[in-house]
C-alpha positions, -999 to +999 in steps of 0.1 A: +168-105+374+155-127+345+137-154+370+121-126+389+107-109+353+091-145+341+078-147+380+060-115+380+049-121+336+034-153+350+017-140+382+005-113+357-013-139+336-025-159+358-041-127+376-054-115+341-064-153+322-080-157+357-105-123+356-106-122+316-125-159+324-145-149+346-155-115+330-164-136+299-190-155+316-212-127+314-235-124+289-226-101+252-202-104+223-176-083+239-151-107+251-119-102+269-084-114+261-050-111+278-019-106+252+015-114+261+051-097+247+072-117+265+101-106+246+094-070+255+081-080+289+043-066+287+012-077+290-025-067+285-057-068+290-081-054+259-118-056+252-131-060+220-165-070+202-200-058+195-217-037+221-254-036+207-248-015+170-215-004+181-179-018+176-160-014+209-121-017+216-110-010+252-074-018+270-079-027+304-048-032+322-015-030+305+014-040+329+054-038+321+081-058+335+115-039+338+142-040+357+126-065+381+095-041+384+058-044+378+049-010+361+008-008+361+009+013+328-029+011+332-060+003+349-090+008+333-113-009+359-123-006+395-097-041+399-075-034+429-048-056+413-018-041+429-035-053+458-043-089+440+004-090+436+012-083+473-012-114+481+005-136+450+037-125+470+048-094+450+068-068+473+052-034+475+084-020+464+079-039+434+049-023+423+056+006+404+019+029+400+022+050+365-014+063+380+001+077+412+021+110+416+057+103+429+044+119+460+012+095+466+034+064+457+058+071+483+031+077+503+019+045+494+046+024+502+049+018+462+082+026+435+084+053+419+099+063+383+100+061+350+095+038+320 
C-alpha cells in the first residue's frame, strides 16, 4: 500500500506544482503554493497575498491519501481534477469525492466513505 500512497502524493504534486505555476503567471501579489505532509499523507493547495487593500488567504484543493485512496477533502475551483487522476492513471475507484453524497458517488463510478 505504501508505493501506491507515494504514487498518488506524487501525481498529486505534480497536478498541483503544475496549475499553482501556471496560475502564478498571471498578474497580482496573490500567489499560489502547494504544501506537502507527507508524513500524514496530505497535500494542498492555498492562496495567499495582497488583493488590492485587502489580505487574502484561500485553500484551494486539499487532497488525503489513506488507505490507498485519494480523498478530494476540497475543491475550491472550477478544476475538474478528479478528472485530471483517471488520465495520470488513477482508478475511479480510487477517488474518493468528500463533495459528493454517498448516493451521487456511487452514481459516479467514485468511493465512498469516511476520513
Amino acid at each position: 500500500m505504501e508505493d501506491k500512497s507515494e504514487k498518488y502524493l506524487a501525481i498529486l504534486a505534480d497536478i498541483l506544482n503544475s496549475l499553482a505555476n501556471w496560475w502564478n503567471n498571471a498578474p497580482g501579489d496573490v500567489k499560489n503554493e502547494v504544501i506537502i505532509d507527507k508524513e500524514k499523507r496530505h497535500i494542498l493547495m492555498v492562496s495567499t497575498g495582497r488583493n488590492k487593500d485587502r489580505f487574502e488567504y484561500l485553500v484551494l484543493f486539499h487532497f488525503k491519501v489513506q488507505d490507498g485512496k485519494i480523498w478530494v477533502l476540497k475543491n475550491n475551483t472550477d478544476e475538474d481534477l478528479d478528472r485530471e487522476l483517471w488520465k495520470q492513471g488513477v482508478p475511479i475507484k480510487d477517488i474518493v469525492v468528500g463533495r459528493h453524497s454517498d448516493f451521487e458517488r456511487n452514481l459516479k463510478g467514485y468511493e465512498y466513505g469516511m476520513v
